[in-house]
C-alpha positions as CSV (number, residue, x, y, z in Angstrom):
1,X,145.1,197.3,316.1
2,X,142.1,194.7,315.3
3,X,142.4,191.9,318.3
4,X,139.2,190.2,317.4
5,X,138.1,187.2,315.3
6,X,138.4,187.9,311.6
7,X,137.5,186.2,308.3
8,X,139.0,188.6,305.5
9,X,137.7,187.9,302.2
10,X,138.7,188.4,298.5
11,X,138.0,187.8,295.6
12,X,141.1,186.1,293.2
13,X,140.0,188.8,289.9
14,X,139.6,191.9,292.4
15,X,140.7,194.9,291.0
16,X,140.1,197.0,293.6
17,X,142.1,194.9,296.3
18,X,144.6,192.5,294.7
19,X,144.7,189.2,296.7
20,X,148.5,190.1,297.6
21,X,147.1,193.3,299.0
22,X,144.7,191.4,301.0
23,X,147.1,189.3,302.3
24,X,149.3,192.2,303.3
25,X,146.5,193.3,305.2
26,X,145.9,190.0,306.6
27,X,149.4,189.2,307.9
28,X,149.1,193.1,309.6
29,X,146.2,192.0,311.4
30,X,147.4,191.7,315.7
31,X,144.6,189.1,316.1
32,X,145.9,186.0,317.0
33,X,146.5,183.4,314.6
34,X,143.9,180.8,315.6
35,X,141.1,183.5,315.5
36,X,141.4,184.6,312.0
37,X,140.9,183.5,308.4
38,X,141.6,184.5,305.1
39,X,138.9,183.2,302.4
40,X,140.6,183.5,298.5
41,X,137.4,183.1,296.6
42,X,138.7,181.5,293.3
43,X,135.7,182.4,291.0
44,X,135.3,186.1,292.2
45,X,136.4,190.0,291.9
46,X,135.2,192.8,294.3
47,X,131.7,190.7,294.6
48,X,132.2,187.6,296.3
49,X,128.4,187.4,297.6
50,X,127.4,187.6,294.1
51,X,129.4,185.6,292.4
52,X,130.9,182.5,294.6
53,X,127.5,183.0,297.4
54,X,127.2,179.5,298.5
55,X,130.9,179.0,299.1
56,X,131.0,182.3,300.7
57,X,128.0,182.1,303.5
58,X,129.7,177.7,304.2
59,X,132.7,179.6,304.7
60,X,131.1,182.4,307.0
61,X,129.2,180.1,309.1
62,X,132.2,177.3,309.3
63,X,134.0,180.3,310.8
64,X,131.5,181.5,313.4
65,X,131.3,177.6,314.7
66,X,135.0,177.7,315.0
67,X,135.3,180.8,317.1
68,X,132.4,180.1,319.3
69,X,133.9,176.9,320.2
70,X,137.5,178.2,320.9
């Protein structure tokens, strides 16, 4: 199973991946707790980087500072 640092992301109006799918997937994840994220963007579907893109690269890079310092 995955180990390493994860940020999952989805979108709330995804089709393609419900957010309760996504958070299946996220609580099946083996990384540990404290090294992995999951981002519900509120505004989006299947596009999150088009849609919500400031909110998603703050997110991205809040993430990356957090890992590197643990």
């Amino acid at each position: 199973g995955i180990k390493t640092p994860i940020l999952l992301v989805n979108g709330r109006f995804d089709t393609n991946v419900p957010f309760f799918e996504a958070q299946e997937i996220f609580d099946k994840i083996g990384t540990p707790v404290h090294q992995k994220k999951i981002l519900i963007l509120e505004q989006s579907g299947h596009l999150p980087f088009s849609t919500e893109p400031e909110v998603l690269a703050h997110a991205i890079l809040e993430f990356m500072a957090q890992i590197s310092r643990d």
